[in-house]
C-alpha positions as CSV (number, residue, x, y, z in Angstrom):
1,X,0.0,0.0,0.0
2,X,0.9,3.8,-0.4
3,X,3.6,5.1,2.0
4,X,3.1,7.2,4.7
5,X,5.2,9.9,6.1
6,X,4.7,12.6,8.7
7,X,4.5,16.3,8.5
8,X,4.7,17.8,12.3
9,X,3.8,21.5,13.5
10,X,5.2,21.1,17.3
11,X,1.8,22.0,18.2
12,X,1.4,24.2,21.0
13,X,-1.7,23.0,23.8
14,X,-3.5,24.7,26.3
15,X,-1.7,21.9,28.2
16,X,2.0,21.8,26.5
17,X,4.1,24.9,26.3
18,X,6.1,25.2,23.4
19,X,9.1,23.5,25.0
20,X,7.7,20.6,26.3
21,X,6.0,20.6,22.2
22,X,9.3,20.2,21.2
23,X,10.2,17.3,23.1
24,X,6.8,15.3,22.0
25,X,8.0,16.0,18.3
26,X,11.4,14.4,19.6
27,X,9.2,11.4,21.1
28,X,7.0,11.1,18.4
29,X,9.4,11.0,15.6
30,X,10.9,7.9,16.8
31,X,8.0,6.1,17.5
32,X,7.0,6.6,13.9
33,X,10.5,5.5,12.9
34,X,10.2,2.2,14.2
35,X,6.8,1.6,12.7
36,X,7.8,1.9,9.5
37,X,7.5,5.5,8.3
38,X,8.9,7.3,5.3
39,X,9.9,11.0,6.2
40,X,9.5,13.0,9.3
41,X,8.9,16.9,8.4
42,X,8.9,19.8,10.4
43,X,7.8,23.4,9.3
44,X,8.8,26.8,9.6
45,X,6.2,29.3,11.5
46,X,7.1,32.5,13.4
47,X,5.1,34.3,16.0
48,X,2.3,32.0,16.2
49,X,1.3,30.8,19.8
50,X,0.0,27.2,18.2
51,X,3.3,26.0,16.4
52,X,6.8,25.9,18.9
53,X,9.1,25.2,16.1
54,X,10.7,28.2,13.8
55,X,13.4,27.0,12.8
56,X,13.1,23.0,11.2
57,X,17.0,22.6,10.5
58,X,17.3,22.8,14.6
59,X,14.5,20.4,14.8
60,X,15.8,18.1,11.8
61,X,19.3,17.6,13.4
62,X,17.6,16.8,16.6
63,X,15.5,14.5,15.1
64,X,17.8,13.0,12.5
65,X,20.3,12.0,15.4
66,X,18.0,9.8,17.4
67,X,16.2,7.8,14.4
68,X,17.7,5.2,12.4
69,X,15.6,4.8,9.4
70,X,13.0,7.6,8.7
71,X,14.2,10.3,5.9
72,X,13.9,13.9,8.2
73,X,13.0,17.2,6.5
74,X,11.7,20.6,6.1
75,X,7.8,21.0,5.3
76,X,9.0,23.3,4.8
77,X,12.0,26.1,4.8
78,X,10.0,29.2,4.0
79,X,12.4,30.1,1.6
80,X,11.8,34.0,1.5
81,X,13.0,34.8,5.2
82,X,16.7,33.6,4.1
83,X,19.4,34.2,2.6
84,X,19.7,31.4,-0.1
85,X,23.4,30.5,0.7
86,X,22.4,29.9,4.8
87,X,19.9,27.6,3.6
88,X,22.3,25.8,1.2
89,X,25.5,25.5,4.2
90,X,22.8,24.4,6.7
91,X,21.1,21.8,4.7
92,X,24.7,21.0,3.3
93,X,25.4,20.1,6.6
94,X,22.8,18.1,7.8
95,X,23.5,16.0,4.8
96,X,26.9,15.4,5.8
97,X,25.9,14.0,9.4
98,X,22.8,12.2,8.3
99,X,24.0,11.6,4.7
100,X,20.9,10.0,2.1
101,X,18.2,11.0,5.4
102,X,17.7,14.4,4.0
103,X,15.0,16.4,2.5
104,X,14.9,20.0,2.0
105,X,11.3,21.3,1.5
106,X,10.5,25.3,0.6
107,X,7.3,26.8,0.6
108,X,6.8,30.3,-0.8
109,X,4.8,31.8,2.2
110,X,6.1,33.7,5.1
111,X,4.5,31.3,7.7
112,X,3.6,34.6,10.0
113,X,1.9,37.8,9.8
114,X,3.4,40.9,7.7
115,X,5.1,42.7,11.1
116,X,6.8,39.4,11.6
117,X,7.7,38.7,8.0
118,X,8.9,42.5,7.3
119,X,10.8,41.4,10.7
120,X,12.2,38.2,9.5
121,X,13.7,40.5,6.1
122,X,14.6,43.3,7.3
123,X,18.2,42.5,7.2
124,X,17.6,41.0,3.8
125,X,18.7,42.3,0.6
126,X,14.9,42.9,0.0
127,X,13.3,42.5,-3.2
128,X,9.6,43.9,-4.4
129,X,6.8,41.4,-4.7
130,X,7.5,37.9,-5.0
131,X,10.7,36.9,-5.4
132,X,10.7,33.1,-4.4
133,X,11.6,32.1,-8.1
134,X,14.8,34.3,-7.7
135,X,15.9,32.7,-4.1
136,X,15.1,29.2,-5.4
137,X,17.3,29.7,-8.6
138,X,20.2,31.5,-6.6
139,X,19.8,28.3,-4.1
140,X,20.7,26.0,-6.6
141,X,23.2,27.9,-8.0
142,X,25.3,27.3,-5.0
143,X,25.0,23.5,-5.9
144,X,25.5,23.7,-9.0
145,X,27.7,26.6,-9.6
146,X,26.5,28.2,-12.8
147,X,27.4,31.6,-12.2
148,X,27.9,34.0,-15.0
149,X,31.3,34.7,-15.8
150,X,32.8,37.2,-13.8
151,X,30.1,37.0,-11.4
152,X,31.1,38.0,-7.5
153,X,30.1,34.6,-6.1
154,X,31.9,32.1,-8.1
155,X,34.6,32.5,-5.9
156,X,31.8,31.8,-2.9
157,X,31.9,28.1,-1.8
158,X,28.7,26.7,0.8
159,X,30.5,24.5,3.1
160,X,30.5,21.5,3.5
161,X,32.1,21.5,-0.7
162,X,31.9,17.4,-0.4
163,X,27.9,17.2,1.2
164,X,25.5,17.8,-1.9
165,X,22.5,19.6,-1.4
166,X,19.9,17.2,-0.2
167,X,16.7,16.7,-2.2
168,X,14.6,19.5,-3.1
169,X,10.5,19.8,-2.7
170,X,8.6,22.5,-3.1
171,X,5.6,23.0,-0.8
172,X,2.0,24.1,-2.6
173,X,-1.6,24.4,-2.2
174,X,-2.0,25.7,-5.4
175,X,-1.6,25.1,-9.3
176,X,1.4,27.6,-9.6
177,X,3.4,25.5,-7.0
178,X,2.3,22.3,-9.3
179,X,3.5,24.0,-12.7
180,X,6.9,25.1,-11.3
181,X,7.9,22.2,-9.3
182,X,7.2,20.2,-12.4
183,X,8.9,22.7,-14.9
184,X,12.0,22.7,-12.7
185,X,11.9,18.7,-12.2
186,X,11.8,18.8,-8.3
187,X,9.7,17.0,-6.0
188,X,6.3,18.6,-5.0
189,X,4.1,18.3,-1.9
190,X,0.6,19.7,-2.2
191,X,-1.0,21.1,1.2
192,X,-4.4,19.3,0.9
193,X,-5.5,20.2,4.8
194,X,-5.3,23.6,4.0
195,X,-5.6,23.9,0.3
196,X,-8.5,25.8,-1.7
197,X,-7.1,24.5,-4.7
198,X,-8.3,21.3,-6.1
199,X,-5.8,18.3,-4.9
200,X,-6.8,16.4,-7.8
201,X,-6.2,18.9,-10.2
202,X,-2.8,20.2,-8.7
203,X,-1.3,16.4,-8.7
204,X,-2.1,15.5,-12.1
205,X,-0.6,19.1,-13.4
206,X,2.3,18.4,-11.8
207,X,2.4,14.2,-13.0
208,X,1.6,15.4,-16.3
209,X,3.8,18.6,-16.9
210,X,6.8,17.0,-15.0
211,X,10.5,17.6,-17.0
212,X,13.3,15.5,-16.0
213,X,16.2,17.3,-14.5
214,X,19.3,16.8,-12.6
215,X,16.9,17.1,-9.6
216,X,14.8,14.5,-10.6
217,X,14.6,12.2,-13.6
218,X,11.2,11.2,-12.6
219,X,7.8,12.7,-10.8
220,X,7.1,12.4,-6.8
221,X,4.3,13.1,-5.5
222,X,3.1,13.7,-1.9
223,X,-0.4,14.7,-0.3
224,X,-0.3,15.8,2.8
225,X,-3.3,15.3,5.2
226,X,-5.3,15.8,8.2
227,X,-5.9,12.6,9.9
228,X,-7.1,12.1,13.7
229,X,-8.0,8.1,13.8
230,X,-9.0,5.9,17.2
231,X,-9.9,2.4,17.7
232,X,-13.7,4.0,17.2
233,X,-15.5,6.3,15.1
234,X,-17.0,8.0,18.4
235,X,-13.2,7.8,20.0
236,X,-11.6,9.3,17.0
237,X,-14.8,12.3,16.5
238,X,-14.1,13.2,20.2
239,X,-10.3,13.5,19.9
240,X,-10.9,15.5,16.4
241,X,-13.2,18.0,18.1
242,X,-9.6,20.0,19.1
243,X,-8.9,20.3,15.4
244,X,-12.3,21.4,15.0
245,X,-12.7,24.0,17.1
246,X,-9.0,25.3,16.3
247,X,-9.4,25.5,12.7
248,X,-12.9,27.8,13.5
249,X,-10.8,30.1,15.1
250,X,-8.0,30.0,12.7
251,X,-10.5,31.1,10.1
252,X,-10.6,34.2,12.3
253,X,-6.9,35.1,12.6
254,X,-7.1,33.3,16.3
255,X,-3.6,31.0,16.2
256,X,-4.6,30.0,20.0
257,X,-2.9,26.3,21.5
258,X,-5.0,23.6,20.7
259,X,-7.5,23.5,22.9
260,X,-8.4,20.0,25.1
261,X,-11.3,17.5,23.9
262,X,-13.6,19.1,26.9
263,X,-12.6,22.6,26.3
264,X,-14.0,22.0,22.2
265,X,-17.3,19.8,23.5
266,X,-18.0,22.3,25.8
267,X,-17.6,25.7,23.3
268,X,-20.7,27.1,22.6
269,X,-20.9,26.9,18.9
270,X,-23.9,28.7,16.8
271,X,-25.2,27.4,13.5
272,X,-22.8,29.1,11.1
273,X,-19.9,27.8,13.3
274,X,-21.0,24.0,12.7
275,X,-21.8,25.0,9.1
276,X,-18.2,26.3,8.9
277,X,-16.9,22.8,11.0
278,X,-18.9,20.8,8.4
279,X,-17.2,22.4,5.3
280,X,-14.0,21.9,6.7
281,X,-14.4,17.6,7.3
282,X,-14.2,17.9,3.7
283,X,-10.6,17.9,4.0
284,X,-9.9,16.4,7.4
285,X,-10.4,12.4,7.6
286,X,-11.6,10.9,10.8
287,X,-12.4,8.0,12.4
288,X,-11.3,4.5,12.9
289,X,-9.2,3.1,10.9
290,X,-11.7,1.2,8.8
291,X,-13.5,4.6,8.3
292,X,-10.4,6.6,7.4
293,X,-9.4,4.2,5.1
294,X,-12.8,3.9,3.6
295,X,-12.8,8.3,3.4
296,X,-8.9,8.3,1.8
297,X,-9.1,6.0,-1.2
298,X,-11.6,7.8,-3.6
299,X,-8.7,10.6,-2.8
300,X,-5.9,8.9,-3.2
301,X,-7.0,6.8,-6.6
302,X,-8.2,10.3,-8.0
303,X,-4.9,12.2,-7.0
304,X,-2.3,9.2,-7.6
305,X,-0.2,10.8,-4.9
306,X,3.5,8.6,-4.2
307,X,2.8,9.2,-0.8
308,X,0.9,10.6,1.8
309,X,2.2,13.0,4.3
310,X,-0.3,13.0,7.5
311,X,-1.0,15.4,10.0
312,X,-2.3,14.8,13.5
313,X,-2.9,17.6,15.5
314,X,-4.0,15.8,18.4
315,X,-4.4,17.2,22.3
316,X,-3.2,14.4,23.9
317,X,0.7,13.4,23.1
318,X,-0.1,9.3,23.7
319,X,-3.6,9.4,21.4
320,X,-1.8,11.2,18.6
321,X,0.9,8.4,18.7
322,X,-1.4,5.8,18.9
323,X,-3.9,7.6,16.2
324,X,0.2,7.2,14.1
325,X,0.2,3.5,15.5
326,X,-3.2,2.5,13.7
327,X,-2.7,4.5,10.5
328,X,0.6,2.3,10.6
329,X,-0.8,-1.1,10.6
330,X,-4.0,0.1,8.6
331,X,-1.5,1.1,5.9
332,X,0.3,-2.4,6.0
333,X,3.7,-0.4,6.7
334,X,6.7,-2.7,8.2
335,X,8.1,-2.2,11.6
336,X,11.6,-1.5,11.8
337,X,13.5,-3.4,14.8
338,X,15.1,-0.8,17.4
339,X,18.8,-0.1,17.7
């Protein structure tokens, strides 16, 4: 069956301050290495009291050095806020201590507000508008070293000169990302539990469109998700109740910590707010396993994704690893013995 991999936020809780956050993504990342995982990803968000992780190379070297078998990554490097040679010596790097276990992911948002992001660039050589197609092809240029003749940085080297860049993704949740991952022949990971855009429609432009490179000879695909599963249907609707009531106030600017399971049951909700809950199980599958199963393959046969990237944004630390634990053995993926 399909591969799954994991995309984690270090979600913040009413219960778990950010540090403590950290550590579960620590905890949780090995337990989904031993059952059998593909990639572990962390992304990049500033200034948001819901996510405790802004900087994902921290998190991936962390990570990388206590698993044995999972590929770790961004999901992603928000490309913008940097300067493209720190991103090519840090991923550099973590290549060379955790050689063929590295992805590097870049999205095109900020991941904040606009006082954060104008913070995050202020000390950048800033460009006007959108300038992500500039960073990404100065990014690469480091690996490949295609400067123009006479151009300043040919004599610039990113260390580690023996580590190659590790793989390159870009993140999307629309067609744009789809066309210019596959016109640049990188990998691509659509954002489907967040998207507007059509999943369907994004993964076959990119499938279809695709151009070899000397990133990739051939397409890869991943969907990422919203999951919450339980041994029940009632078990897995109460634990995604968090997620429900979070994404409501999302919609309204509000990036709060999740709230618990009795905090969500116990929230007031009017009409328009369960009309608004409603719309949004369109992309969010819950339930047991059977049932999430059941909900993901129409998606997954229409999409044709290589692999499925799931997010569990789960109040309790042990029901989000055992909601990982069931998606596991629903998914047929093998356990890997521990060191």
């Amino acid at each position: 069956m399909i591969p799954l991999s994991v995309l984690d936020l270090s979600v913040v809780t009413t219960g778990t301050k950010p540090a403590a956050a950290l550590r579960n993504s620590i905890d949780l990342a090995r337990h989904v290495d031993q059952l059998g995982f593909t990639r572990y990803w962390l992304a990049e968000h500033h200034n948001l009291a819901s996510v405790a992780s802004p900087a994902p190379d921290l998190m991936i070297g962390q990570i990388a050095a206590v698993t044995q078998n999972i590929r770790v990554g961004s999901g992603g490097v928000m490309l913008p806020n940097h300067a493209p040679l720190v991103v090519a010596e840090r991923f550099k790097m973590l290549e060379a201590l955790f050689p063929g276990r590295i992805d590097l992911g870049l999205g095109r948002a900020p991941g904040t507000d606009g006082a954060t992001a104008y913070a995050l660039r202020s000390r950048l050589d800033r460009r006007e508008g959108d300038d992500f197609l500039e960073r990404l092809h100065e990014l690469t240029l480091w690996e490949t070293r295609d400067f123009p003749a006479g151009h300043p940085c040919t004599k610039v080297v990113a260390m580690p000169d023996d580590s190659p860049l590790p793989p390159i993704w870009l993140l999307g949740s629309s067609d744009y990302s789809a066309e210019l991952s596959a016109q640049v022949g990188m990998g691509f990971a659509f954002a489907h539990h967040f998207a507007a855009h059509d999943a369907v429609d994004a993964m076959m432009n990119y499938r279809t469109r695709f151009k070899p490179s000397g990133w990739r000879t051939t397409p890869h695909s991943i969907l990422a998700v919203a999951v919450v599963t339980a041994d029940t249907d009632e078990a897995a609707e109460q634990l995604a109740s968090s997620m429900d009531l979070n994404r409501l106030r999302r919609d309204r600017g509000q990036y709060l910590p999740l709230p618990s399971v009795e905090e969500a049951q116990a929230y007031p909700y009017t009409d328009a707010e369960r009309a608004s809950i409603a719309r949004n199980r369109a992309r969010f599958f819950v339930g047991s396993p059977a049932t999430v199963l059941t909900k993901l393959q129409p998606l997954i046969a229409a999409s044709q994704p290589d692999e499925l990237m799931v997010i569990s944004a789960v109040y309790d630390h042990d029901a989000r690893k055992k909601s990982y634990s069931l998606l596991a053995e629903t998914f047929g993926l093998q356990k890997k013995a521990a060191a």
